[in-house]
N, C-alpha and C positions, 0 to 999 in steps of 0.2 A: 807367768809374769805378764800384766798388761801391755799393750804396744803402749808407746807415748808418742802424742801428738805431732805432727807436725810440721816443720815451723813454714811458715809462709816464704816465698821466694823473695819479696818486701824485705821482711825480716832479715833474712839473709845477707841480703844486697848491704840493709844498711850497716849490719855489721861489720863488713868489710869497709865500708864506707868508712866509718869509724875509727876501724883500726889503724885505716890508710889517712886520718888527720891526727893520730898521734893517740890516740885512748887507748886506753889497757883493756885487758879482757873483763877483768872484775868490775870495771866503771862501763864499759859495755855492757855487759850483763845487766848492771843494776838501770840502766837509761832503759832497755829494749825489753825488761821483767823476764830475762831465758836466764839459765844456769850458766857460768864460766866454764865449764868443762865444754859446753855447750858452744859456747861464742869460739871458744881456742879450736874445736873439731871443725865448725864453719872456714877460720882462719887456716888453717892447715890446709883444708882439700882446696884453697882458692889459691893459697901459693901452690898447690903441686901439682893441680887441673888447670886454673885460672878460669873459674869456673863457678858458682855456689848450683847450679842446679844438679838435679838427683843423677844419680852415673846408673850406667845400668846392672842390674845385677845378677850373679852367677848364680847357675843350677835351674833346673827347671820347677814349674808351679807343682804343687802336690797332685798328683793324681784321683785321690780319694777325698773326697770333699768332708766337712766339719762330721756332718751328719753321716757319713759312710763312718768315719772313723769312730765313732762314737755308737753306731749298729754293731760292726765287727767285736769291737772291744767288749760289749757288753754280751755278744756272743759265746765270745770263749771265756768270760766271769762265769757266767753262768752254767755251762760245759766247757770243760778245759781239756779237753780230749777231742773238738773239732778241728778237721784237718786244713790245712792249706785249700785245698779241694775244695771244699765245701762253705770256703769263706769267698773264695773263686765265686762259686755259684751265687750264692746268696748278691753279691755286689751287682753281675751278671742282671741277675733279674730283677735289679734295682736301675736299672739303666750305666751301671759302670763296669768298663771292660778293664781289668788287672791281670798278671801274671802272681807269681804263688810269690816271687821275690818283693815285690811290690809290697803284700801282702806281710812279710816277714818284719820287713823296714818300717811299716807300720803301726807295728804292732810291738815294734823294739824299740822306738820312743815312747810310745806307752808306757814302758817300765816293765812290759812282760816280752819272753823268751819260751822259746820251745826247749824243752827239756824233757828228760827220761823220768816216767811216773817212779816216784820211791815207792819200792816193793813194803809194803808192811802188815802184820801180824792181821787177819780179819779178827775185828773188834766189836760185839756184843752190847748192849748195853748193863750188864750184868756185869761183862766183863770191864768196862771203862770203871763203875762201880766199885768192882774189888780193888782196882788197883788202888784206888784213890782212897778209899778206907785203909787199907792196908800201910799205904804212905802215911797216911796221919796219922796212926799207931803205933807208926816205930820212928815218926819225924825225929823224937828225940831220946831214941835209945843210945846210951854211948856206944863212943867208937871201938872200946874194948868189945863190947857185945859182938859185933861183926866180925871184930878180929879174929872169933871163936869158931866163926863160919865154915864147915865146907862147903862149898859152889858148887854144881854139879849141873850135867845138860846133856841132851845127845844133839849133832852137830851134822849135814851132809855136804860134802864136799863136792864139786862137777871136775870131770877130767877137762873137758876142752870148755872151753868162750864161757860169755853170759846166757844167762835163760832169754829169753824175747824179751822184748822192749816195748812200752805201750809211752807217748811222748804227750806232753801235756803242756799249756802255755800256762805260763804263772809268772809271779813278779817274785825282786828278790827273796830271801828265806822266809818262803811258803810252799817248802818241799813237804812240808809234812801238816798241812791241812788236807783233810779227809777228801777233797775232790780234786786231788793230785797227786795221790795215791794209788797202788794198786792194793788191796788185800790179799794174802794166801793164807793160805794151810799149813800145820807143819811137818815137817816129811811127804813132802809131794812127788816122791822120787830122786834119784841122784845117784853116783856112780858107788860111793861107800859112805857107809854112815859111822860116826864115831862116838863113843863114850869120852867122857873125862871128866876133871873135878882141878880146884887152884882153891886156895885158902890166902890171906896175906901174907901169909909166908912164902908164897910161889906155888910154883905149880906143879900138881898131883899127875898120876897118871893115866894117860890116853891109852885107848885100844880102839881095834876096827871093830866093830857089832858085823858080822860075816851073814849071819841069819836073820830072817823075821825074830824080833824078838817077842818075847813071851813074859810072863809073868815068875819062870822056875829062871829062865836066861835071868834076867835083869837080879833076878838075889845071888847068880855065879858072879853074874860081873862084879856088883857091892861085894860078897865076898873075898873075890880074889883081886880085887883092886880101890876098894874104898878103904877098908882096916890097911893094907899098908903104906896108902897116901896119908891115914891119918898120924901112921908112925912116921912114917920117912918127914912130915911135917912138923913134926915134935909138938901136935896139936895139945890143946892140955885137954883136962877131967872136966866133963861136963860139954864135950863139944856139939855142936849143934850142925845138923844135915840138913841142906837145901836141895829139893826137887822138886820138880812143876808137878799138877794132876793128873799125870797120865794115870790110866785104871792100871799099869803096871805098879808103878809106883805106890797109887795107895788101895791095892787090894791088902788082905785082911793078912794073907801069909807074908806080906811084904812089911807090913805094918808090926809085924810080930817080930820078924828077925832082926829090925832097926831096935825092936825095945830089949831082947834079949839080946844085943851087943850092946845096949846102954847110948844107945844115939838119941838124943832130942831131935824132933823133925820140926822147921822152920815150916809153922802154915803159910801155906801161900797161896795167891790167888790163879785161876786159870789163862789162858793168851795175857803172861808179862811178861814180858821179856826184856822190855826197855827195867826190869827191877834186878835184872841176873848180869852181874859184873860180866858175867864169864861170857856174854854174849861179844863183849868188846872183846874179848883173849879171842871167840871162834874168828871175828874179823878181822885181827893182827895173822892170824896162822892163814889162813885161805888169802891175805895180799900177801907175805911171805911164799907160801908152796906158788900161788901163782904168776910170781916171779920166777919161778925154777924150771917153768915149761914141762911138767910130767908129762910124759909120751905115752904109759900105760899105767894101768889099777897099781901094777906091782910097785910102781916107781911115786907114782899120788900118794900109799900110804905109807912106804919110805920116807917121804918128803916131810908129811903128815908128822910122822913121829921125830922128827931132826928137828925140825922148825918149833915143833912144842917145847922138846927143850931145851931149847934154846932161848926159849920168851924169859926176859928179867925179872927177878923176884922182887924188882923196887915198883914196875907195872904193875904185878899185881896189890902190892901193899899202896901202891895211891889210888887202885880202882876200890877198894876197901874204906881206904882212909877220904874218899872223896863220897860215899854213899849217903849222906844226908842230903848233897848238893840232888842227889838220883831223884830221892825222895821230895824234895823240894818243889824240882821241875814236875816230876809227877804231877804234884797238888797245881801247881801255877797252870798247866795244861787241863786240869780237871779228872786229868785219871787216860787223858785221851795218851797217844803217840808224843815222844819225846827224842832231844837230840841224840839218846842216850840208846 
């Protein structure tokens, strides 16, 4: 907002002058060419000062001049991963002495804050790509199609805290533009890693994955836990199997025991994860167990398995029933990272 003007001490004086011969503010106003809010503000600080000249005023001058704040800011736009430190220095060897706090304040009327980078999926351009083809291919497949879905993912859970933290400034919801970000990998390590599967009907069943798995492991697990999530789900004829491209998944033996149990396999594209409901189910069970404080493995995947089912079957039929909206953001992002 611009400053405005003014008004000359003249001015002032005769408004009061004025006021004090019987004139209204509005016919003041209109004689002296200033706003009524304006002459009444005059009016007031002369009855309660007796006074019109300027009072002095609270807080000290800015420390960082137009042109400091406007270096710094365009600092961290342009890397949003420099430290307090280094905003320090840079000012430093511009002729201005600041502490880190100073630094913070000014950069929090800015409109930007220090915040923890959002960990997400490393993203390809092959892979932005698929996802975005893939969105507009099924933008308007009905909702019954989906209904018919199994979901399916493996998932790693941590016993103790968060992984590291890398802090980034940014302004409000711009947590998930690309250089405010962290990217990873999937499966980078963790304390147990989990199978499982949800359809809209609710949800299927979890196990711990105890070993590296393998390509002959991953057709036990389907085995002994896909065919009876897909009974226990009263899934119908003709149901359709979702899994990511791990080379487990679509090796050729793998590929064969899905068509020889009669599964449709959902093509799907590589690093999407913002397109697998079931990612939102791994994040309701990992804030659930870690609410529960597991003390050990034994008691994590305890927790692990109470907590799953225990998840609502009317959650997972709106995480279904809301997938076009998935697909939607998808396209609206480009294929990039999404709230979802």
């Amino acid at each position: 907002m611009a400053k405005t003007k003014e008004l000359s001490k003249d001015t002032r004086n005769k408004s009061v002058d004025l006021h004090q011969a019987g004139k209204t503010e509005s016919a003041i106003g209109k004689q002296l060419g200033v706003k009524k809010s304006t002459v009444g503000a005059i009016i007031r600080k002369w009855k309660t000062y007796k006074t019109t000249d300027n009072l002095p005023r609270s807080g000290a001058s800015r420390k960082i001049s137009p042109r400091g704040v406007k270096m710094i800011t365009r600092t961290v736009s342009k890397n949003p991963r420099t430290t307090r430190g280094d905003l320090v220095n840079d000012l430093q060897r511009a002729g201005t002495k600041v502490t880190k706090a100073t630094i913070s304040n000014t950069l929090r009327r800015q409109g930007l804050k220090s915040c923890s980078a959002r960990r997400v999926p490393l993203l390809k351009p092959v892979h932005v790509q698929a996802c975005l083809k893939f969105a507009r291919e099924h933008l308007d497949d009905p909702e019954e199609d989906w209904e018919n879905v199994i979901w399916s993912d493996e998932t790693k859970i941590e016993l103790f805290g968060k992984n590291s933290t890398c802090h980034v400034w940014r302004r409000k919801n711009a947590e998930l533009h690309p250089k405010n970000t962290i990217s990873t990998v999937k499966h980078g390590g963790g304390n147990i890693m989990l199978w499982g599967c949800f359809s809209a009907k609710g949800p299927g069943q979890l196990i711990r994955v105890k070993e590296r798995m393998n390509g002959a492991m991953y057709r036990e697990i389907l085995s002994k836990n896909l065919l009876p999530s897909a009974r226990a789900l009263k899934m119908k004829r003709g149901l359709v199997f979702q899994h990511d491209n791990d080379p487990k998944h679509t090796a050729r033996a793998t590929k064969e025991w899905l068509r020889k149990k009669h599964f449709k396999v959902l093509e799907w594209p590589s690093q999407s994860p913002d397109l697998n409901p079931i990612e939102n189910l791994w994040r309701e069970l990992k804030i659930h167990v870690a609410q529960r404080q597991p003390q050990n493995i034994t008691a994590l995947e305890e927790f692990c398995m109470e907590e799953w089912a225990k998840l609502p079957a009317i959650v997972c039929k709106n995480l279904v029933a809301t997938y076009r909206k998935r697909l939607t953001s998808v396209i609206a992002n480009k294929g990039n990272i999404t709230k979802y």
